[in-house]
Structures are given as structure tokens and as C-alpha cells.
ZAMI-502216 format. One record per residue (C-alpha): x, y, z. Coordinates in pm, 1 decimal, decimal comma. Example, Ala and Ser with C-alpha at 12.3 -4.5 7.8 and 13.67 -1.06 7.14 Angstrom:
<atoms>
((1230,0; -450,0; 780,0))
((1367,0; -106,0; 714,0))
</atoms>
This chain:
<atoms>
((181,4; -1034,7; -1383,6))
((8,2; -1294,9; -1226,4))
((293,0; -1553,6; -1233,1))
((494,3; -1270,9; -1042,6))
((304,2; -1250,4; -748,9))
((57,9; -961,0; -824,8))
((-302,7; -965,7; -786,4))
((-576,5; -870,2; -1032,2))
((-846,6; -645,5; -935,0))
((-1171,2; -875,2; -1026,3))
((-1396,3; -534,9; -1178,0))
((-1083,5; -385,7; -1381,9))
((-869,9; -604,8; -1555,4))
((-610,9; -357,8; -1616,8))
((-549,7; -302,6; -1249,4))
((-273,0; -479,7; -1056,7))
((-149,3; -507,0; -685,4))
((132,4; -636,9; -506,0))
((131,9; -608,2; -111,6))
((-150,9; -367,3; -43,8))
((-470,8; -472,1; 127,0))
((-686,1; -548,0; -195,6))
((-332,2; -811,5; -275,8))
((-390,9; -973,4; 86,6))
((-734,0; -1026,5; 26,4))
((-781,5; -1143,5; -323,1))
((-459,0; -1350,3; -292,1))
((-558,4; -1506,3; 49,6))
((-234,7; -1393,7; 240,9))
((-254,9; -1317,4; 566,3))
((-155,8; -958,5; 608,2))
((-40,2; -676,2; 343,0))
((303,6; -590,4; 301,7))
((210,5; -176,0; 384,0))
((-72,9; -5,1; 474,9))
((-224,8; 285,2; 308,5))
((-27,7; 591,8; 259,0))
((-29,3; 900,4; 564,3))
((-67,4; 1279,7; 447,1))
((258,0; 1426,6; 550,2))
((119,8; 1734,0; 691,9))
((318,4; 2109,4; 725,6))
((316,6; 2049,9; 1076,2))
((472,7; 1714,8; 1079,4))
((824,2; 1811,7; 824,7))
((842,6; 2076,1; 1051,3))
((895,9; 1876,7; 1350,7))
((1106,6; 1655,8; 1181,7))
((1348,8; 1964,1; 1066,1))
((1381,3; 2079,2; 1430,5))
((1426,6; 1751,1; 1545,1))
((1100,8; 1721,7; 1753,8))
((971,3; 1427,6; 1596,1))
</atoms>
């Protein structure tokens, strides 16, 4: 997994990453690919179904 670009979390060895935060900082890129998911709330899918956001 290694050889494919993922990174190993140092206190599980069964855990893996590729382009999240804990990826940029173990394998000394500069940013992560994406961020950490957002709660898509009610609220919000209802905007977005009457076209308000």
C-alpha cells in the first residue's frame, strides 16, 4: 500500500490514508487532497431542492 502512495498510521498498522490530513503530514506533502467531511444538515438539502443554495 505503501508503494501506491498511501500512508501508514504510525500507532495502528492496519490503518491506511491517501489524501487526508494525517497522509499530508506523515508523507511530508504540502497540503491534503480534501478536507474533512461537512454534516449535510435538513436545512441545507432543502435549500438545495428549492434552488436557494
Amino acid at each position: 500500500m505503501r508503494g501506491a502512495g498511501f500512508s501508514n498510521l504510525p500507532s495502528e498498522w492496519w490503518h491506511y490514508d491517501f489524501g487526508n490530513q494525517l497522509w499530508a503530514h506523515y508523507g511530508g506533502h504540502p497540503q491534503a487532497h480534501f478536507g474533512p467531511a461537512q454534516l449535510d444538515t435538513i436545512e441545507e438539502r432543502w435549500k438545495r431542492q428549492l434552488g436557494d443554495g
